[in-house]
N, C-alpha and C positions, 0 to 999 in steps of 0.2 A: 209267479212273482213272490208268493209268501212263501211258498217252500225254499226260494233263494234269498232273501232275510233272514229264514230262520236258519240256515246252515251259516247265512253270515253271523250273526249269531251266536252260534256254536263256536265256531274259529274265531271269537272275540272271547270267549268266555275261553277257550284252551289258552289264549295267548294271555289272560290273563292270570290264570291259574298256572305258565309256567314262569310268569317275569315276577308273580306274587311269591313261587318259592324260593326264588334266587334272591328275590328282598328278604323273607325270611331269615337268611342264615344271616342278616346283619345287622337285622332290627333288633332291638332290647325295649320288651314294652315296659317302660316302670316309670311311673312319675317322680323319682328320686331328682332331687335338686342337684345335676353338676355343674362346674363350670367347663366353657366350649373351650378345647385345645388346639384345634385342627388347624386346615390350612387355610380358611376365609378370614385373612385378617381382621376385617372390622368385629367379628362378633368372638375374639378372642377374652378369655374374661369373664365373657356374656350367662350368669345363670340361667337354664333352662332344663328342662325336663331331659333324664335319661332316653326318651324314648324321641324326644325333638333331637338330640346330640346326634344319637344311633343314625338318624334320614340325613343329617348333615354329612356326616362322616361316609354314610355309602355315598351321597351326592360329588362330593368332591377329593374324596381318597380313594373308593374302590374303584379298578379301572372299568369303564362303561355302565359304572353305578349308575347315573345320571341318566344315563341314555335307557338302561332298564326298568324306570322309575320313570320317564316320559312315556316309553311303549302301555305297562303297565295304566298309567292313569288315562292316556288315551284314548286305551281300548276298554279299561271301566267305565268311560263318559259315552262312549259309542253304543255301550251295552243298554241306552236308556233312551235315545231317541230311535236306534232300532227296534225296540221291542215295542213302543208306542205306535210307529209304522207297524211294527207285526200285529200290533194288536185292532190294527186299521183295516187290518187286509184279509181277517178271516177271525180265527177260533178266540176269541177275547179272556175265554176261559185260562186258558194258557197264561196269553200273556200279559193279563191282569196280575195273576200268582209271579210272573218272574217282573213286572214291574215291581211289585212291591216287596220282593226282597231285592233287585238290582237298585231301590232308592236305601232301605235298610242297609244294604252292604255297603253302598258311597257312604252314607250316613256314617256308620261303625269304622270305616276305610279313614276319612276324615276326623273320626276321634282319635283311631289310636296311634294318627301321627304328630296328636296335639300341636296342631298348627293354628288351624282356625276357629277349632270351637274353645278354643283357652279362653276364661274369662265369661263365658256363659254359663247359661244354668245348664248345659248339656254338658259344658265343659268339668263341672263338679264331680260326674262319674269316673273314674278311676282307668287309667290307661289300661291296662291289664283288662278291663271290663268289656272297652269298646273292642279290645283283638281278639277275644273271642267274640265276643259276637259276631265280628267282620269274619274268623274261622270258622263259627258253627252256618252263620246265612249264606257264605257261600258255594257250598257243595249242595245246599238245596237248591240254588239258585241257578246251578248245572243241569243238577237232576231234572229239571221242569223241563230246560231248552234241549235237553239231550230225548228225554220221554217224547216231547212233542214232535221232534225231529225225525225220528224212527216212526213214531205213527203216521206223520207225512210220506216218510220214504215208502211205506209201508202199502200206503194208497198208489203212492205216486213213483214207482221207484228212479231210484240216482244214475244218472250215466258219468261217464270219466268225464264227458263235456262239462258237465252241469259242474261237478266238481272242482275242477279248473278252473272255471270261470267261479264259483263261486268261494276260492280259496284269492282268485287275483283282482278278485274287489273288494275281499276285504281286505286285503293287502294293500289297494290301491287307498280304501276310504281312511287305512291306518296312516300308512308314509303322508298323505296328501296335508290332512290335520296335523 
């Protein structure tokens, strides 16, 4: 059971690191003051942050922006009551280390789309500050799930069964949410 957590796990963490690079190419981290042009009438006019405009504009002009910005956050929220379960179910060592950068990443995720922490004292740090960060915790936050994975495999190893089933549950727990 923990070895198929942790592979769910893992295929939460690829599917997030690839709907994060496809948001990449449309994000602009900068707190620079514009006004919104797009196509969401009400907030035409509206000053806000270059880097709020940038999640607007993939949301509702790039085509399946929206839908890759659900998968993505999705499966970033997934990655945090799974690991809490992993960390129930065996080596806490682990996933203690990937709890606490999967809450730093949400954390820095959440800043540098300056949506919700505008306005707080968290919010005072600088867009540019929280996307790296969200850049640099990520790949470590791989590295743990990916490390621990292989050492489980390692003990334990993988059949095509195991894999299947454990690519169509996290498939199922993603669409389901």
């Amino acid at each position: 059971m923990r070895q198929l957590v942790g592979e769910m796990l893992v295929y939460c963490f690829a599917i997030v690191l690839l709907t994060g690079g496809f948001l990449a190419f449309f994000y602009v981290p900068s707190g620079q003051t514009v006004a919104y042009h797009g196509f969401y009438e009400p907030l035409r006019g509206t000053p806000m942050s270059a880097a709020y405009n940038s999640i607007l504009n993939l949301s509702f002009e790039v085509r399946g922006g929206l839908l890759i910005r659900q998968l993505h956050h999705t499966s970033s929220v997934l990655l945090v009551p799974g690991t809490v379960l992993w960390a129930l179910l065996g080596r806490v060592r682990y996933a203690l280390a990937a709890l606490g950068l999967g809450l730093l990443t949400a954390l820095s995720g959440y800043g540098a789309a300056d949506d919700l922490l505008s306005g707080t004292i968290l919010g005072k740090l600088p867009i540019a500050v929280w996307y790296g960060l969200h850049l640099l915790v990520a790949p470590a936050m791989g590295a743990v799930l990916v490390i621990s994975s292989r050492r489980e495999a390692a003990r334990q190893p993988r059949t095509l069964g195991f894999t299947a089933l454990s690519i169509a549950l996290t498939a199922l727990v993603i669409f389901y949410l």
